[in-house]
C-alpha positions, 0 to 999 in steps of 0.5 A: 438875229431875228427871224420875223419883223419885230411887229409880227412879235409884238403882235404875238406879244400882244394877242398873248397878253389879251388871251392871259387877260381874257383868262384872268376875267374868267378865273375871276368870274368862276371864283365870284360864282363859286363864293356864291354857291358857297354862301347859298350853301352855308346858309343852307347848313345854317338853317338845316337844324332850325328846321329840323328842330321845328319838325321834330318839335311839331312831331311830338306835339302831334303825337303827344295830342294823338296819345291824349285822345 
């Protein structure tokens, strides 16, 4: 039958069941921090080609003022 009392398994059960919960929770966090820094990221891609374009365009405006002196 059963080699332990029935209460030690259902202790074993339980403290299981609390550590794949606890598991759970920081699967969970890991996933929210994750779409996070992804979202940081995205927008960063986003504003990438804004800025480069700004600069560039702030280049030839410079180089076209250097060239007209």
């Amino acid at each position: 039958m059963c080699d332990s009392p029935c209460g030690q398994k259902s202790s074993f059960f339980a403290d299981h069941l609390r550590h794949r919960l606890g598991q759970r929770v920081e699967y969970r966090q890991t996933i929210a921090a994750a779409a996070v820094i992804l979202e940081e990221f995205a927008l960063a891609l986003d504003a990438g080609p804004d800025k480069y374009a700004t600069a560039e365009a702030d280049n030839i405006t410079a180089l076209s003022y250097e060239s007209s002196q």
